[in-house]
Structure formats: structure tokens, C-alpha cells
C-alpha positions in Angstrom: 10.8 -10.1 -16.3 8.9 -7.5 -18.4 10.8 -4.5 -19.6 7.9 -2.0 -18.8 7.3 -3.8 -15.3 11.4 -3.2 -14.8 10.6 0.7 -16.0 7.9 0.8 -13.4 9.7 -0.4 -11.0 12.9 1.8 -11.2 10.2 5.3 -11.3 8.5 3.5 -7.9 12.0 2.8 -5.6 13.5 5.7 -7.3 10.6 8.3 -5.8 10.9 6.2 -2.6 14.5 6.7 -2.5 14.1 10.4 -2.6 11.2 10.5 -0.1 12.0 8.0 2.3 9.6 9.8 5.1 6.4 9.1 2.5 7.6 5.1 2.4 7.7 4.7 6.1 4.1 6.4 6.3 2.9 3.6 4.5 4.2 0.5 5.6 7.0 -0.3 8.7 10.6 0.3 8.4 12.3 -3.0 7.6 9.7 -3.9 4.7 11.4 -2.1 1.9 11.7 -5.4 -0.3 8.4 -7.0 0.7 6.4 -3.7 -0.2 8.6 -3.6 -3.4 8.6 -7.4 -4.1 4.3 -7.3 -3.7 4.1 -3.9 -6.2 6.5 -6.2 -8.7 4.5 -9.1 -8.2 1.2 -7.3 -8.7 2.3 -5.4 -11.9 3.0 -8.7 -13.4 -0.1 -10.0 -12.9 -1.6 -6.7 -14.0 0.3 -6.8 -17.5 -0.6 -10.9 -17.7 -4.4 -10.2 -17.3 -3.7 -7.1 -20.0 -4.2 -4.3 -17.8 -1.2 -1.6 -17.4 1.7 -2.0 -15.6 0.8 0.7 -13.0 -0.8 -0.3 -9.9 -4.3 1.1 -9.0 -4.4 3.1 -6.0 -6.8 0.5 -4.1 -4.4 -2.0 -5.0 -1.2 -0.1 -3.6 -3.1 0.3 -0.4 -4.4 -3.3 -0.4 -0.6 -4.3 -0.2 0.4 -1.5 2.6 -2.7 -3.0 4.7 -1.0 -6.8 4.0 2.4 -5.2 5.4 0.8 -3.3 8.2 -0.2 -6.9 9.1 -4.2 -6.6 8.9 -6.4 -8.1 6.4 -7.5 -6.1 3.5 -10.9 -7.7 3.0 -12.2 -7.6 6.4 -15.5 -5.3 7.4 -14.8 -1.7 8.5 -15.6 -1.1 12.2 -19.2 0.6 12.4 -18.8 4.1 14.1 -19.6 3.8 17.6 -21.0 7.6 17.9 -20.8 10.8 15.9 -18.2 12.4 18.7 -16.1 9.4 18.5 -13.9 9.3 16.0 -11.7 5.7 15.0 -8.1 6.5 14.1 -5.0 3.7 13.4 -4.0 5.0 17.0 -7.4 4.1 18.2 -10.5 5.7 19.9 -10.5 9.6 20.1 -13.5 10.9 21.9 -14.5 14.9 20.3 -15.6 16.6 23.2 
């Protein structure tokens, strides 16, 4: 393992640890070591392609989409109308 992915890592869990509420707004409660296996995994490959170790926002979200169990690449819904508004709880019609 890479010392500065290991340094990473410790910051990341570390500020998870202390803000549990913000973790479980981004993936589901019993994912802890996927989510934190996937940010490991993509740090490596960040520092092996000469990047830095820290992740890029679109790439921390690609993995909480993975975990949330949809697929990161697939086309955003079209709106249906300008007073309906698409939420992760679905449909809400602005009246």
C-alpha cells in the first residue's frame, strides 16, 4: 500500500467517524467497508495513473451511486414538466 493513500485514508474514515449522520446521507448503513474499500481502491488507481491521491468529487459520488445500487453512467430522466419536480423519493407535483 501507498503511504500517502494510507494518510488519505485515515483523514477520510476519521471525518466519517466524527460525522456519522453525513456518511449515512451518502450511501446505506451497513456499507461502511465497501464505500471505504471503493475510495481506497480508487486512490490507488489515481496515484498509479499519476494523478493525486484525493478523489474528485464526481468520482466520490460515482462510488455513493454504485453503493446506492444504480448505475452511474446511465441517462438522467428528462423532466416530465416544469411543476413536476424528480426527487430520490420520487415524483413531487408543485402546485
Amino acid at each position: 500500500m501507498n503511504v500517502d493513500v494510507e494518510i488519505y485514508m485515515n483523514g477520510f474514515i476519521k471525518f466519517f467517524k466524527n460525522n456519522p449522520d453525513d456518511l449515512f446521507t451518502l450511501i446505506p448503513r451497513g456499507k461502511e467497508d465497501e464505500f471505504y474499500d471503493k475510495i481506497r481502491e480508487t486512490s490507488l488507481n489515481n496515484i498509479n495513473k499519476g494523478d493525486d491521491v484525493s478523489l474528485t468529487q464526481r468520482q466520490i459520488l460515482d462510488i455513493c451511486v454504485v453503493l446506492n445500487g444504480k448505475d452511474p453512467n446511465s441517462p438522467k430522466k428528462e423532466k416530465l414538466e416544469s411543476f413536476i419536480m424528480e426527487t430520490k423519493f420520487g415524483n413531487i407535483i408543485l402546485n
